[in-house]
Backbone bond lengths (Angstrom), bond angles and torsions (degrees), N, CA, C in turn:
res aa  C-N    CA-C-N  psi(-1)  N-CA   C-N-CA  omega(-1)  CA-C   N-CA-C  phi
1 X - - - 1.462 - - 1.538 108.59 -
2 X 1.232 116.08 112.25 1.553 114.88 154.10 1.527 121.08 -11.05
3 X 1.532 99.61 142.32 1.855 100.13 168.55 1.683 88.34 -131.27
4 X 1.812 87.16 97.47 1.799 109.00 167.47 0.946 106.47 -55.17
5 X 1.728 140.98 -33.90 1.891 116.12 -163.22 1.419 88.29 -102.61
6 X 1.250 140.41 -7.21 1.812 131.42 158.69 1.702 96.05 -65.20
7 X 1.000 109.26 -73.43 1.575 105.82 176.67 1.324 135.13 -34.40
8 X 1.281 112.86 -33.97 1.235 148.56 -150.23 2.078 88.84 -75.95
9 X 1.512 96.88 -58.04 1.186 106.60 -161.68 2.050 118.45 -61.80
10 X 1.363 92.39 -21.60 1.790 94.89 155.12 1.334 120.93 -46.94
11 X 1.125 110.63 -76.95 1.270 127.27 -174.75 2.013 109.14 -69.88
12 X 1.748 128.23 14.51 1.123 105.15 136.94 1.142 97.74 -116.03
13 X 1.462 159.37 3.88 1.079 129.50 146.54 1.579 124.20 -56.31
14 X 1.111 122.84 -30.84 1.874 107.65 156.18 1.779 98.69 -57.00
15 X 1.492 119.42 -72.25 1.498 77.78 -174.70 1.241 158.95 -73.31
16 X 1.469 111.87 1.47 1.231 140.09 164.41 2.067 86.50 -43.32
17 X 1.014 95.95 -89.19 1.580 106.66 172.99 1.222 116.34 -5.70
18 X 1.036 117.34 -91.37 1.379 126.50 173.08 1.262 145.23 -44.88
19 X 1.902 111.29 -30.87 1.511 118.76 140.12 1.857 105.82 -55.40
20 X 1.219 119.62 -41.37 1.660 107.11 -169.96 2.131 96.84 -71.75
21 X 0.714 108.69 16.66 1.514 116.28 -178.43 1.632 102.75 -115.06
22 X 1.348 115.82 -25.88 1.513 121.15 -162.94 1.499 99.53 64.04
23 X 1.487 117.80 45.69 1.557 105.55 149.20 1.194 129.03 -119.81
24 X 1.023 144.07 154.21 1.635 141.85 177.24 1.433 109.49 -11.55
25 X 1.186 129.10 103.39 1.605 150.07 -172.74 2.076 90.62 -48.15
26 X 1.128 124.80 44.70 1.757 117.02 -176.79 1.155 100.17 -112.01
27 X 1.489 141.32 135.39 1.128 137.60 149.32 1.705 105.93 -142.29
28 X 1.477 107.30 162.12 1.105 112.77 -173.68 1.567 117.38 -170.40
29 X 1.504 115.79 144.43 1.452 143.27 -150.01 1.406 94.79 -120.84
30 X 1.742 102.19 155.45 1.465 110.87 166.69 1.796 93.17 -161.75
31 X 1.700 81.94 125.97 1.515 90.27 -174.77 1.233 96.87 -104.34
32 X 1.722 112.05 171.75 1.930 115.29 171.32 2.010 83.56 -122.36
33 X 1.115 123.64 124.82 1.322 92.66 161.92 1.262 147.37 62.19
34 X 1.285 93.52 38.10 1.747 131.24 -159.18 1.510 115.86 55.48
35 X 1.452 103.75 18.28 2.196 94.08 -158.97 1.784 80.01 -107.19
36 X 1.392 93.56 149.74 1.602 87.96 172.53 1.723 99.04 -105.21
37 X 1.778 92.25 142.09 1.797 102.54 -177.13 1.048 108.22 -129.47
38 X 1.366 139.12 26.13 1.193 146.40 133.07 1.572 105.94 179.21
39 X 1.931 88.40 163.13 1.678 114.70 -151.62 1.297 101.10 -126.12
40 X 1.103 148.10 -178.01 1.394 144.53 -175.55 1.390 122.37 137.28
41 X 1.590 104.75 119.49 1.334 120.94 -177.00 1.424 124.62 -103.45
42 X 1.766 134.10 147.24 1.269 130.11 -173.85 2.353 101.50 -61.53
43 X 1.584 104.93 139.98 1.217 102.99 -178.12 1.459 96.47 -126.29
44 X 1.047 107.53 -174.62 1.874 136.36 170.50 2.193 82.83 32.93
45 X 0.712 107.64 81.27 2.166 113.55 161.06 1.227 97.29 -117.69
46 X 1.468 130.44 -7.82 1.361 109.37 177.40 2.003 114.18 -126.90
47 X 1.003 101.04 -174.24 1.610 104.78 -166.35 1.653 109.50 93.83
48 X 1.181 121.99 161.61 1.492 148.46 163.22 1.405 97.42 -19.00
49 X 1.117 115.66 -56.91 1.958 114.29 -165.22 1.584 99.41 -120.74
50 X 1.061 109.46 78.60 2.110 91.88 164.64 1.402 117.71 -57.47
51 X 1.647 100.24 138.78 1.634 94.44 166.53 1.007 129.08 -87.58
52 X 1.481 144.70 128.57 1.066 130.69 162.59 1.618 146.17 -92.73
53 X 1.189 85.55 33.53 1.570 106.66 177.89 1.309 100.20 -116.61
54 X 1.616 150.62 34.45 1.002 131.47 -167.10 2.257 96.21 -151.37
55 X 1.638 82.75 35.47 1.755 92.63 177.33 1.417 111.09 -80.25
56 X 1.239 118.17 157.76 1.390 128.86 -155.52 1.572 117.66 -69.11
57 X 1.387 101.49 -19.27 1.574 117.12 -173.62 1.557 101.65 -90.57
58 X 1.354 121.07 -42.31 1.442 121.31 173.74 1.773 110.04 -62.15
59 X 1.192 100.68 -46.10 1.447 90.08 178.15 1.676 125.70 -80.28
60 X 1.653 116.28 -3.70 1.160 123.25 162.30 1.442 118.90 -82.39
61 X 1.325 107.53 -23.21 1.591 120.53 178.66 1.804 100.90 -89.06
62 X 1.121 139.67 17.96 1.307 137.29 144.47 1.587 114.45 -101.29
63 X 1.072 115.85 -20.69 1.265 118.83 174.30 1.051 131.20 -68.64
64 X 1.943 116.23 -39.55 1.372 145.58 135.93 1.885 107.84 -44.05
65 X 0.921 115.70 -44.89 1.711 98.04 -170.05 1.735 88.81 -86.43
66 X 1.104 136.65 -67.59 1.579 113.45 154.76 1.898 126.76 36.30
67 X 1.673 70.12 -82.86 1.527 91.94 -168.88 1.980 114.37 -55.70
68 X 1.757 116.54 -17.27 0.902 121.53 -176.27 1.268 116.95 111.05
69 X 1.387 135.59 -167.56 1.636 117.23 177.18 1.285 95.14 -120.00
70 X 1.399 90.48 178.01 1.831 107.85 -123.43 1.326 100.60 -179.73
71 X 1.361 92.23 95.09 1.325 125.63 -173.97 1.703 109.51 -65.23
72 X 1.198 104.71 -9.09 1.424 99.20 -155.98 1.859 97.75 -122.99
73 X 1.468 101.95 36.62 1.286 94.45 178.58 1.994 126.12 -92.58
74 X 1.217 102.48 30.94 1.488 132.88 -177.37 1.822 98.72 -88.92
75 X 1.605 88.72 -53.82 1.217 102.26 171.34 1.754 137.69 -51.49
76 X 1.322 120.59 -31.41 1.232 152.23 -153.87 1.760 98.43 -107.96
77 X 1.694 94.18 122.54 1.649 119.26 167.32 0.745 115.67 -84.30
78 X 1.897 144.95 146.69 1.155 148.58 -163.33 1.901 92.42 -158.88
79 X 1.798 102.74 95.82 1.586 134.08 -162.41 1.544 87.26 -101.65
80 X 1.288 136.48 111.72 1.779 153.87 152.44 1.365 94.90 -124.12
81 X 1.806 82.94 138.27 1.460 103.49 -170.40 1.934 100.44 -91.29
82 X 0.883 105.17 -16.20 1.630 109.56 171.61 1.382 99.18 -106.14
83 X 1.482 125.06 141.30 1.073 151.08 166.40 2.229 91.87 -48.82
84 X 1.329 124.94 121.57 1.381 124.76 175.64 1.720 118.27 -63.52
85 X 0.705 126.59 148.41 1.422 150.44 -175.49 2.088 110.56 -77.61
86 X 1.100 112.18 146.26 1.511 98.74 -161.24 1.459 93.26 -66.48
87 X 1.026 128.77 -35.48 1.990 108.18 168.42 1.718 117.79 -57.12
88 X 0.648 107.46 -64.52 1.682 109.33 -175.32 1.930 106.14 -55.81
89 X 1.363 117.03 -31.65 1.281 132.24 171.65 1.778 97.34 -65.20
90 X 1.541 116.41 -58.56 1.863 110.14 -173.63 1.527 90.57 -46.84
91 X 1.850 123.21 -69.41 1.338 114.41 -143.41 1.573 115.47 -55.73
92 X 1.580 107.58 -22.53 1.406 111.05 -163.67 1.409 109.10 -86.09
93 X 1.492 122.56 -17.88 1.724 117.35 157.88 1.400 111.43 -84.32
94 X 0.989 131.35 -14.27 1.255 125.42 -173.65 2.024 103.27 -99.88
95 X 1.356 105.63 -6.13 1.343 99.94 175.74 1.687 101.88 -89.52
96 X 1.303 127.89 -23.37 1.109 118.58 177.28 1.954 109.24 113.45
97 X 1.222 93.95 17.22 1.545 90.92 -152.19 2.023 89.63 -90.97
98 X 1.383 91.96 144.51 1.611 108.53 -163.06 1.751 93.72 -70.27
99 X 1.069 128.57 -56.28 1.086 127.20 -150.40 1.586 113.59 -140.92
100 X 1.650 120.37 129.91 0.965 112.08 177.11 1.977 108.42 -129.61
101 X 1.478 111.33 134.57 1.055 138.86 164.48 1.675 131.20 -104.15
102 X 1.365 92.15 122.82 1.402 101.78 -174.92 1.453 117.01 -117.01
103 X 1.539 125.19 162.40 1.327 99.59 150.05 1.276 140.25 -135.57
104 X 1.787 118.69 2.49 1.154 149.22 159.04 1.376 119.49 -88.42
105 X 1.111 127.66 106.53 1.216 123.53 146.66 1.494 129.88 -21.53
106 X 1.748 123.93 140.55 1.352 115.20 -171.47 1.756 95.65 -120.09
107 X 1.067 129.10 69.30 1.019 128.35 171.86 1.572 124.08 -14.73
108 X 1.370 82.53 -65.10 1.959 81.80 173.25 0.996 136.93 -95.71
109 X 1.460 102.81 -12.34 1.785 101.33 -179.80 1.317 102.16 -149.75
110 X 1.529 137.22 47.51 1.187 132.83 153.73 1.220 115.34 -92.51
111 X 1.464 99.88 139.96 1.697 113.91 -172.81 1.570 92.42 -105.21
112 X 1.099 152.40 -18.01 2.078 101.96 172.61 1.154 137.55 -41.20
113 X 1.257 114.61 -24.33 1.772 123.92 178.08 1.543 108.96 -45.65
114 X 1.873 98.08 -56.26 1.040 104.52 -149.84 1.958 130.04 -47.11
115 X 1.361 115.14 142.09 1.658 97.82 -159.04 1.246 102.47 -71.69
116 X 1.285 126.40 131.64 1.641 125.87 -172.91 1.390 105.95 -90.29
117 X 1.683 120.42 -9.74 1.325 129.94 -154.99 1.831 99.33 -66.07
118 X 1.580 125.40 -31.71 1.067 125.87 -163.07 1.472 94.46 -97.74
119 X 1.432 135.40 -24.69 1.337 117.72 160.99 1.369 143.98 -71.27
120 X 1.473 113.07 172.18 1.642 104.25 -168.30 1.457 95.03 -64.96
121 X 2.082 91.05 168.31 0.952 120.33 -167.66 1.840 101.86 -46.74
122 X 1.146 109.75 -60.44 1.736 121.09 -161.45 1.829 95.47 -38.67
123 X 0.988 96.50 -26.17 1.724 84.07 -168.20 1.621 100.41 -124.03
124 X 1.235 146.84 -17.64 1.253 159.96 115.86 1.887 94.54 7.98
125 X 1.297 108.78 -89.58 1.241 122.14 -135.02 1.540 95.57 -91.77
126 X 1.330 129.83 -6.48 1.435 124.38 168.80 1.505 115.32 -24.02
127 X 1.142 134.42 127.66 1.577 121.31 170.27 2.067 94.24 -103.45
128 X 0.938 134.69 52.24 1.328 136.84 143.72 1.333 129.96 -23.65
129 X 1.504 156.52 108.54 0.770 134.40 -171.23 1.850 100.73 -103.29
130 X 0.934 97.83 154.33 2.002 96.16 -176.35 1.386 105.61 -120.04
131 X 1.316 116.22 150.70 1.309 108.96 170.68 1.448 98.77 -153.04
132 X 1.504 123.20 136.65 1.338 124.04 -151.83 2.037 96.16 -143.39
133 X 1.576 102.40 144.18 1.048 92.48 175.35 1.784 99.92 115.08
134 X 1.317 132.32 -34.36 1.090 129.02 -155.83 2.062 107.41 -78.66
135 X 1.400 103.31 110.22 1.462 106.58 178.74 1.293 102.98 88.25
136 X 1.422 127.70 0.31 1.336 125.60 174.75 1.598 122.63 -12.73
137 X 1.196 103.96 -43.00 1.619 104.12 -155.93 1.826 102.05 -94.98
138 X 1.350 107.73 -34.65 1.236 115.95 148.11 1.947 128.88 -18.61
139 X 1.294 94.84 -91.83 1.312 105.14 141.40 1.154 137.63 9.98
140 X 1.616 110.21 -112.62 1.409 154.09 135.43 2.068 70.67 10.35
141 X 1.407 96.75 -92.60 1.743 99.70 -149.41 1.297 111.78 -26.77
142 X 1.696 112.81 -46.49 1.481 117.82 -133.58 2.268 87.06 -84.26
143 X 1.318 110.28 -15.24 1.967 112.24 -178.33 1.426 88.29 -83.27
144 X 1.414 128.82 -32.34 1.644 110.12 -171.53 1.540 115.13 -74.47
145 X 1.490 95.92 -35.33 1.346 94.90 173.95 1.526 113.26 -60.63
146 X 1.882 115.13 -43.05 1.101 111.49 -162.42 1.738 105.40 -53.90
147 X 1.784 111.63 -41.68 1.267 92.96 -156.01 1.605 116.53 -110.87
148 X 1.986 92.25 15.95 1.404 92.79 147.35 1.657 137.08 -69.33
149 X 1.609 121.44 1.60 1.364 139.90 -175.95 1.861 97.07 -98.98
150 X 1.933 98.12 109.48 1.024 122.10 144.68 1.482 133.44 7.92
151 X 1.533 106.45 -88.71 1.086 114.20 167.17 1.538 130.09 -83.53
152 X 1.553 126.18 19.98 1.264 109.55 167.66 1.995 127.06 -94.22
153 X 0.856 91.41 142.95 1.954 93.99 -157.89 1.655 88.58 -86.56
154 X 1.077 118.18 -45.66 1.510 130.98 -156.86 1.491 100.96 -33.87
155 X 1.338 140.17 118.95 1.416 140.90 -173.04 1.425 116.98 17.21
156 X 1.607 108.72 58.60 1.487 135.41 156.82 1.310 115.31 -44.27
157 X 1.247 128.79 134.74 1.700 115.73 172.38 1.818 111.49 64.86
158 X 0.999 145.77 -33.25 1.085 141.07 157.76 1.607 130.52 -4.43
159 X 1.101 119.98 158.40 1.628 126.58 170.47 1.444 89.83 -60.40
160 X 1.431 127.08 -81.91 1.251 148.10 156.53 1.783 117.62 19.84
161 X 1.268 123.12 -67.79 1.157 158.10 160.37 1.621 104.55 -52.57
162 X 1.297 117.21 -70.73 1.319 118.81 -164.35 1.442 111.10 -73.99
163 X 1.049 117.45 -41.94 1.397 118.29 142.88 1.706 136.49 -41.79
164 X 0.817 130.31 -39.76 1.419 149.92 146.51 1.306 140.41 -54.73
165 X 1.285 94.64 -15.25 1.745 122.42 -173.29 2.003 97.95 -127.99
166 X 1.435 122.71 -16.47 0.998 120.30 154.58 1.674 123.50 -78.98
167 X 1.304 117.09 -14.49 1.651 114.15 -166.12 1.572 104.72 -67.98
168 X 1.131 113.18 151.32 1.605 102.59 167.24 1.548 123.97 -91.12
């Protein structure tokens, strides 16, 4: 059996990273078999236009298709320190990936909840296993810090934020 908060700790050292960047405190790991095969942190959240195609799970999930196919992606953990967003949530059933671990809650825009029962099959029938909660508090710290800093605009005022700045 996996040890998620050993694991866990890949994926906040990308975000460790990335708050020291002033970017969205997200990072995220994907192991096969305890080996980690790719790392990847949230980039560009700040400036005039953030992108939002450039979340930590999308860019770890190119790193994984990268590697070639891979039969054994049933096998393979996918560790985000923020609960994923219903985009980064589609790519990660549709990549095939066995298991996903989180450890922040996404208050406002995390998609695992969402009921897949009324969607198509491709994302319907994922057998995913989720596991939520792991390093939570971890986490938790590294968004308070983020959005205790002045100057960051990046989902200012938000559910997101106020929530985050409410946890104890």
């Amino acid at each position: 059996m996996p040890d998620h908060e050993k694991n866990m700790q890949f994926a906040l050292d990308q975000a460790r990273e990335a708050l020291d960047a002033d970017e969205f405190p997200v990072g995220c790991a994907v192991l096969l078999d305890g080996r980690v095969i790719a790392t990847a942190r949230r980039v560009n959240s700040q400036g005039r236009t953030p992108s939002e195609l450039d979340h930590a799970e999308i860019r770890a999930l190119r790193q994984v298709e990268a590697l070639g196919a891979d039969p054994e992606r049933r096998r393979m953990v996918l560790y985000a320190t923020l609960e994923p967003c219903l985009m980064c949530f589609g790519a990660i059933l549709i990549s095939g990936i066995g298991t996903l671990v989180y450890a922040y809650e996404d208050a406002m825009g995390g998609g695992t909840a969402c009921d897949r029962s009324q969607l198509p099959s491709l994302y319907r029938d994922s057998a995913i296993r989720i596991v939520s909660g792991v390093c939570r508090r971890e986490s938790l710290a590294l968004f308070q810090t983020y959005y205790r800093r002045p100057h960051i605009g990046y989902w200012r005022d938000s559910l997101l934020e106020r929530y985050t700045l409410a946890q104890p």
